[in-house]
N, C-alpha and C positions, 0 to 999 in steps of 0.2 A: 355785864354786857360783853358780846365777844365781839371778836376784831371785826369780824362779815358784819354785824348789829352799826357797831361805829361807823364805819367803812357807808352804809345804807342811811345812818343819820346824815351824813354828809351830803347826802345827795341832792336838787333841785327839786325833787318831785313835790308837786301841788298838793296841797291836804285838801280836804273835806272842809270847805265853808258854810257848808250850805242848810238842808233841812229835810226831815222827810216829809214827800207831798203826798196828801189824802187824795181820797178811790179817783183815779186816771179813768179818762172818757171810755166807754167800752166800745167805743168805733174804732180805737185807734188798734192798729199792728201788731201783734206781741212786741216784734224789736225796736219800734214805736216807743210802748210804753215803757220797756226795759232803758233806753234811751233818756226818755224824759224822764224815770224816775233817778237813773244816774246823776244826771245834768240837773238835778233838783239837790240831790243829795253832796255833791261839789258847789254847789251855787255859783261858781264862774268856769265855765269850760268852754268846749268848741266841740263841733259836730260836723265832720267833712265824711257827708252822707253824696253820694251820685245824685243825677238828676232823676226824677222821679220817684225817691225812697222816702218820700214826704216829708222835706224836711216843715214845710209850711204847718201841717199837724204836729211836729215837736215842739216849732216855737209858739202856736200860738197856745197847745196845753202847757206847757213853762211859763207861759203869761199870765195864764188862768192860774194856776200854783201858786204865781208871787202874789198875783192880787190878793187872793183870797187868805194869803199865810200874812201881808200886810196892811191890807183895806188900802193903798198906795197904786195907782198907776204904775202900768209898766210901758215904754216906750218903744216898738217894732219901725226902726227904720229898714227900707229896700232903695232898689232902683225905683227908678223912673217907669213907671205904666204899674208895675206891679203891685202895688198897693189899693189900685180898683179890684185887683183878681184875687188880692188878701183879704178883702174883705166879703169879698161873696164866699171864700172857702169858711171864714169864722163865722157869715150867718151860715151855712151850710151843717158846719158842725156844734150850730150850738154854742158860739163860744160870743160873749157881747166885747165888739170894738165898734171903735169909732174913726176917724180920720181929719187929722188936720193938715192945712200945709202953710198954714202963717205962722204958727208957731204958737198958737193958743188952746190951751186945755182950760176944762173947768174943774178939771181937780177929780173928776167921774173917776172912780175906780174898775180901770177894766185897760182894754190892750188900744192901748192910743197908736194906729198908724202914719208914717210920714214917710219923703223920701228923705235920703240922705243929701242932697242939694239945699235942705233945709234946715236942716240940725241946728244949725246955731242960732235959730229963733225961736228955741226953744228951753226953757229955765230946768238942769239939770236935778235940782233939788228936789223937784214934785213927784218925781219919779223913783220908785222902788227897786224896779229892772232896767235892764235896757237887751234888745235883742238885736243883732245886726243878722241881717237877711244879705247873701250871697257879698259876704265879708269881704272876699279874695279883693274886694277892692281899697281895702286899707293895706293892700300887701308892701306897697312899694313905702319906706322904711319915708322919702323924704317931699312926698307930696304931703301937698295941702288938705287934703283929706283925712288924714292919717293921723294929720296932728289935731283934727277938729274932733275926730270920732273919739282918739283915745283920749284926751283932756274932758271932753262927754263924760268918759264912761268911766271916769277914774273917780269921781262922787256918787257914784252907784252902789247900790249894794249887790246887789245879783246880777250877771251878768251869762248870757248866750252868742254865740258869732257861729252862721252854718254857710257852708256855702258846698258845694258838689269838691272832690276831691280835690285836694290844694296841690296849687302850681305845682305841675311836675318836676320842673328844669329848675326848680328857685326855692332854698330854702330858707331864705329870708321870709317868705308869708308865716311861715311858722313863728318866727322870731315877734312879727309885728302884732299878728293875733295874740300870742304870749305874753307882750305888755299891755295891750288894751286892756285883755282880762285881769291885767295888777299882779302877774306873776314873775319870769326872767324878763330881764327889761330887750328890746332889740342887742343893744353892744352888747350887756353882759352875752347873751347866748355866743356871739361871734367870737369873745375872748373865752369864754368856756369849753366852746368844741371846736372853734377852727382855726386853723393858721392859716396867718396873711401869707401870701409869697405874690413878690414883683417882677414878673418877667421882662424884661429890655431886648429888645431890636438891636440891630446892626448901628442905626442912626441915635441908639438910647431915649428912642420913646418904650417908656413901661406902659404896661396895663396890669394892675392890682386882680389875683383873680385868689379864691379861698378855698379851703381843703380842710377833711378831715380832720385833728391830730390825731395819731398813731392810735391812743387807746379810747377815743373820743364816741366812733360811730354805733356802739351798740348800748353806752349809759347813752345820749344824744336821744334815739328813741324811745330808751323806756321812760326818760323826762318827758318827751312830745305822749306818751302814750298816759300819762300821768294826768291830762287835763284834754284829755282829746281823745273823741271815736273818727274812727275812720272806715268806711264800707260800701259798698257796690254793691253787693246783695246780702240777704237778709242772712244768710251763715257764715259771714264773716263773722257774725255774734252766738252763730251757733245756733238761729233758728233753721225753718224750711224756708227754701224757695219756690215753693208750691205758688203759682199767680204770678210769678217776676221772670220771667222767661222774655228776653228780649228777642222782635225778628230779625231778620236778616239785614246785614247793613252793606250797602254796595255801592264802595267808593270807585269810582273813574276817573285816571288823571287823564286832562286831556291840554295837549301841548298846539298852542293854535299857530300856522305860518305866519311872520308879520311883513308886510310888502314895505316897511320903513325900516330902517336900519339905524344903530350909534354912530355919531361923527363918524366919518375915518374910517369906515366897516363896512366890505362890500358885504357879509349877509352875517346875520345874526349868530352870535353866540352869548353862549351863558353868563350873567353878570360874575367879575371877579368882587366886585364889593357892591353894598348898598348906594350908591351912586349910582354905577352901573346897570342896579339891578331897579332903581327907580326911574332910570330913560328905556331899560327895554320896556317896563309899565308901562308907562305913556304913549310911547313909540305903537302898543299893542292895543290901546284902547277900543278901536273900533270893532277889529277882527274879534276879541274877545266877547263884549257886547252881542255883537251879532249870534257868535254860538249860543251866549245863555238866553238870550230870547228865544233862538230855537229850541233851545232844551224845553225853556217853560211852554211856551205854546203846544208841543206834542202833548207835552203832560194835561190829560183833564183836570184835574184836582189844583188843589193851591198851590203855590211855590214859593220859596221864599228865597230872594237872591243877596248875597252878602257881596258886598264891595270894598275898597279902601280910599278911594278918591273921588274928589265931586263931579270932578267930570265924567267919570263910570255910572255915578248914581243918576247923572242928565242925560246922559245917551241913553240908558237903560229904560229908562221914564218914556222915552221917546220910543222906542224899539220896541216894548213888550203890553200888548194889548191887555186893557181890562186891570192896571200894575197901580200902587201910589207908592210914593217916595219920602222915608223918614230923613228928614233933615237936620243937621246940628242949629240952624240958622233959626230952625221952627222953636214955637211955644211950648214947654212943656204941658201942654195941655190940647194943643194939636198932635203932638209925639202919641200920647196915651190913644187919644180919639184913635188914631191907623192902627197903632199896636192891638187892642182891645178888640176892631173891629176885624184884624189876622186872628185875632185868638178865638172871636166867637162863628168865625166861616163865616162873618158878613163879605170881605175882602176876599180876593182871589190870589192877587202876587202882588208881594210887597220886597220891597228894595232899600235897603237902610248899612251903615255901616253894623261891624260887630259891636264896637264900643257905646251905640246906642239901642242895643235891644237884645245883645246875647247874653244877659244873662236874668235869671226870674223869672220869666216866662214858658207856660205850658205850651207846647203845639200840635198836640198830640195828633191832631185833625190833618196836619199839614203831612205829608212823608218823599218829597222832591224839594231837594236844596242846592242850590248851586253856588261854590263860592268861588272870589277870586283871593286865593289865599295868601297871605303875609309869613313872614318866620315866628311870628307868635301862635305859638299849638294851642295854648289856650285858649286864644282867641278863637280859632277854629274848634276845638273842642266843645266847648260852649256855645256854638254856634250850631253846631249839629244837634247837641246837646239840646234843643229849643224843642225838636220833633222824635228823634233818636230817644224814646225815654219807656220807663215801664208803663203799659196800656197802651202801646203804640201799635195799633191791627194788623198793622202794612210794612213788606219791605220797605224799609227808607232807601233809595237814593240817591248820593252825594257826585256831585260833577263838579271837582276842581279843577278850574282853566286855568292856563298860565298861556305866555308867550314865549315862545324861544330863548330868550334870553334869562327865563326865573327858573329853570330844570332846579337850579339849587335851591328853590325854594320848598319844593315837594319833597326831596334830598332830606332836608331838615325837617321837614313834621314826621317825615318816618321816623328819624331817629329821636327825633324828642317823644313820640308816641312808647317806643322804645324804651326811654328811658322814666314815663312815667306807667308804666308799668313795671319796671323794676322799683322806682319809690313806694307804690303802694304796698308791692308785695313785701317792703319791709316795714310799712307803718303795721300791718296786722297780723304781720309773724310777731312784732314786739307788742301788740294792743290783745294780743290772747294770753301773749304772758303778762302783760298788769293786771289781765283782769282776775290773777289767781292771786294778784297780792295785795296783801292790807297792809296800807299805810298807818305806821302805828307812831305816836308820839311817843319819842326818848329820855321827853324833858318835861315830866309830869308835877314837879314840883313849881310852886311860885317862888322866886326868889324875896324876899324880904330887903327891903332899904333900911339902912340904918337911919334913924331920924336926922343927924345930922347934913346926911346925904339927900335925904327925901324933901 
């Protein structure tokens, strides 16, 4: 063995779990198939595919695959409304699910869907797979979600998590997808590639913030590129984008005058911190309000208005004719009932926060968005992301308001947009070089226990 051979045994990267799966549906994609048959032949990986690149036809032929390679259910958890619009795509293609949300199966071998709200009513044993649908939401290492999904999925045997390209500004998603699927654990990764460092104030408040180490960021991705595709269009893998041509996307920022001011402040200026920048919000409520109703009523067609506060989502409700309003307060099954009826052009304008409907959902129909944006790009991402997607007709679009005082808000989606197109563009500069390399086992021998030991 040479020294590069040693040097590469050592390394984190994910071996091949998994199986080869028989003849792939012939509806699906070339990069589609190449996909799932990847992600068949790893049996635990990840798939941070854009929105509109089907990820919903990867997992649910991955589901098909394990069924049939185990006679064993396989279990597709999503958000919330998406799991009515998951099942009309697998009767669409041919593929038999079913759906529960008590947490009872009869054992039927085929693609059991649920949301994730529901998981833990669910006996982890009966289950051959598990696939998590628009995952990014196990990203945060220390919610309660995180620890239900991956304790789930860690008595699995095959295992899928997809969600549209991971957090830009956070590579912690990487870390937490990583354990789910039973590979580097979250800490290990953070003691593997990064170094803590505590920076201290004048007064000796720190903030913990983490970095590279020095020779860390390019093994880093070819580990992430090890157990994970990452892609936007169809030649990041090296097919055509012949059919994926997205139109034109036409964002407006637009900054509204507010006739209320902060304490102490003859007229407005820009928050110096989230305190500040949550009184000029409130302070701007109405002004705000008032412009996105006008946005949506010019617009003939649908619109869909993204908010962050209840009382944005009540004045709104109020202001724009013909509108209904998703609520956190509401049934999940009232939630579905609006969403479903945005999604099939029953509904005209609908009003909900991001956190209850930006992610899962097609809109293909809709192409007029208006939001009032927070410092989470994701958020916003995903939110545009709903209409903004491949088979979308129509120029989208987008009109983010703000007040006077949030300028910094917009400030920072540029620059996080910024910076998650510099992440990507190094997930698939390192994801073209794995894909020329085989993982080979070093240690092909069994070792033998001496009986006494045994």
């Amino acid at each position: 063995m040479s020294y590069e051979q040693f040097i590469r045994s050592k390394t984190q990267h994910a071996g091949g779990d998994g199986f080869n799966p028989s003849k792939l549906p012939a509806w699906m994609y070339d990069y589609q198939s190449a996909l799932t048959e990847w992600a068949c032949n790893r049996g635990r990986s990840a798939v941070f595919a854009d929105c509109g690149m089907g990820k919903t036809a990867i997992e649910l032929a991955f589901g098909e695959q394990v069924v049939k390679r185990l006679n064993k259910p396989v279990l597709l958890a999503t958000p919330i409304a998406v799991g009515a619009q998951m099942i009309e795509e697998a009767a669409k293609f041919g593929i038999e699910a079913k759906r529960s949300r008590d947490g009872k199966c009869d054992g039927t071998p085929c693609v059991w869907i649920t949301n994730y709200e529901q998981l833990h009513k669910f006996d982890p044993t009966m289950f051959g797979g598990f696939i998590g649908d628009e995952s990014s939401c196990i990203k945060d290492a220390k919610t309660e979600r995180k620890h239900i999904v991956t304790e789930f999925m860690r008595r699995i045997q095959y295992r899928l998590l997809c969600t549209a390209t991971a957090a830009p500004n956070d590579f912690w998603e990487l870390g937490t997808s990583s354990e789910a699927l039973g590979l580097l654990g979250f800490r290990d990764m953070i003691t593997t590639f990064f170094k803590q460092e505590t920076g201290k104030d004048h007064l000796g408040w720190g903030r913990t913030k983490y970095r590279f180490r020095g020779h860390a960021q390019e093994p880093f991705w070819s580990w992430v590129c090890s157990w994970a595709r990452s892609l936007r269009k169809p030649s990041d893998l090296g097919f055509s984008d012949d059919g994926f041509d997205l139109p034109p996307l036409i964002e407006k920022e637009i900054v509204v005058a507010t006739a209320k001011t902060r304490a102490g402040m003859l007229f407005s200026l820009p928050g110096r911190d989230m305190r500040e920048e949550r009184e000029e919000r409130r302070n701007s409520i109405e002004e705000r309000c008032e412009m996105a109703a006008d946005i949506a009523h010019d617009h003939k067609g649908q619109t869909v208005i993204w908010c962050e506060l209840n009382p944005e989502g009540d004045a709104l409700e109020k202001l724009v004719d013909e509108s209904k309003q998703v609520k956190g307060s509401m049934t999940d099954e009232q939630k579905e009932e609006y969403l479903t009826a945005f999604s099939k052009g029953e509904l005209k304008r609908l009003i909900l926060k991001p956190k209850l409907g930006a992610w899962g959902l097609n809109w293909q129909g809709c192409h007029n968005v208006v939001s009032f944006p927070s410092h989470s790009y994701e958020q916003y991402y995903q939110a545009v992301r709903r209409c903004y997607r491949f088979k979308q007709k129509h120029p989208v679009k987008v009109s983010l308001i703000v007040g006077e005082g949030e300028a910094g808000i917009l400030k920072n989606i540029r620059r996080k947009a910024e910076q998650s197109e510099h992440m990507f563009k190094s997930i698939v500069a390192h994801m073209k070089d794995a894909m020329h390399l085989a993982t080979k086992d070093y240690f092909p021998e069994k070792e033998e226990l001496p009986k006494w030991l045994a």
